[in-house]
N, C-alpha and C positions, 0 to 999 in steps of 0.2 A: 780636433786634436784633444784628446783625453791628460789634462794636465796635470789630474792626479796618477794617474799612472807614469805619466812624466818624472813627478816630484818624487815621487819613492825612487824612481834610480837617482835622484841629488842630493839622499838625504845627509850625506854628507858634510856637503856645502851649506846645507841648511840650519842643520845640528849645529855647527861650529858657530856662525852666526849667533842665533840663539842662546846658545852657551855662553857668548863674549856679553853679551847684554841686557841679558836678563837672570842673572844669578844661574846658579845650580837647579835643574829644571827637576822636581820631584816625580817622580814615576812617569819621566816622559814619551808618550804615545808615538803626538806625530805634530807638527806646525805646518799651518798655510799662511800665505804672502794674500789678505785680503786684497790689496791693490788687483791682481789680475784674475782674482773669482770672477764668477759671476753669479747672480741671484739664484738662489733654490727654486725650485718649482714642487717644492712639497708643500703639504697642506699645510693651513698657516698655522703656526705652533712659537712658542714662545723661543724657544731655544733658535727655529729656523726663520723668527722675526731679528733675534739676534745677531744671527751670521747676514743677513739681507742687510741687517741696521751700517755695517762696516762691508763692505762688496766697494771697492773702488777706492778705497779709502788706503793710506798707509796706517795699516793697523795688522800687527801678529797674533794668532790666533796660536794659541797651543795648548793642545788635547793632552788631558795627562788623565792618570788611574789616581785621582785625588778625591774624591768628594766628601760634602758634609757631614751628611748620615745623621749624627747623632753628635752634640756638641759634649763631648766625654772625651776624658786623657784617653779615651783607646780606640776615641774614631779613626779613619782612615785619612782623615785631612789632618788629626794632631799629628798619626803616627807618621806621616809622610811632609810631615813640616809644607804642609799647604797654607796654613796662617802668613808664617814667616816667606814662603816665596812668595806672597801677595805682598806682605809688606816693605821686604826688601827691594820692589819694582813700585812704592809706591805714587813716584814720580810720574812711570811712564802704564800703571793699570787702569785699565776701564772700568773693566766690569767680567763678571764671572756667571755661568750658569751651567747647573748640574746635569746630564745628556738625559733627555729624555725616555731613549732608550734601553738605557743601561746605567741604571743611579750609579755607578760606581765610578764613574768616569766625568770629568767636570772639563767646559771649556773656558781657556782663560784668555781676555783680551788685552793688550799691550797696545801702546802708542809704537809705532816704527823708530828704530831708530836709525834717520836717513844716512847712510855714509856709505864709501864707496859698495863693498861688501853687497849691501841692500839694494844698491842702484845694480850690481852686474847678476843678481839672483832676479830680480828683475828682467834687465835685460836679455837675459836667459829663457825665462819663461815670454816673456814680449813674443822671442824670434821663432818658438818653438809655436803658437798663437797661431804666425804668419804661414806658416807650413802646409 
């Protein structure tokens, strides 16, 4: 079962989530539910030691068009108030890494927060798993 292809038709349900507990998401991409990844099979690379490091784990992972770049009032993480979503989640963030691929785009990692919502996105992706 392909559960990324899955997750894009829920993005919905996933959005909402997201939205509820993790502030205002700045140029938001896309989020995956680490709990039911599974580990990359890419070569081993910093960013894909990252997403390996949280695989199983209750940890939200959300992909935005934020990065670094250049610490100046006109980078793309000041202009897109990327400081401030890291800090306003500073309870429940890990850690952050810029895509290797494509520097303009940063992944950011969150602590879960477990409540019903998170248990039935879960659940969700669990049943579709079993298929």
């Amino acid at each position: 079962m392909d559960l990324w292809a899955f997750a894009l038709g829920q993005e919905d349900i996933m959005r909402i989530y997201v939205m509820k507990h993790y502030w205002e998401v700045p140029r938001f991409r896309w989020v995956r539910f680490m709990k039911v990844e599974t580990k990359s099979n890419m070569k081993r690379s910093r960013q894909f030691d990252t997403f390996d490091k949280y695989v199983w784990q209750d940890v939200i992972y959300i992909h935005t068009r934020c990065w670094w770049k250049d610490w100046d009032e006109y980078s793309n993480y000041n202009a897109c108030w990327g400081k401030e979503f890291e800090e306003n989640n500073k309870e429940l963030f890990l850690e952050w890494i810029d895509d290797e691929f494509d520097p303009t785009y940063r992944d950011h990692y969150f602590k879960a927060v477990i409540d019903d919502k998170y248990k039935e996105i879960l659940d969700m992706f669990n049943s579709k798993k079993d298929e």
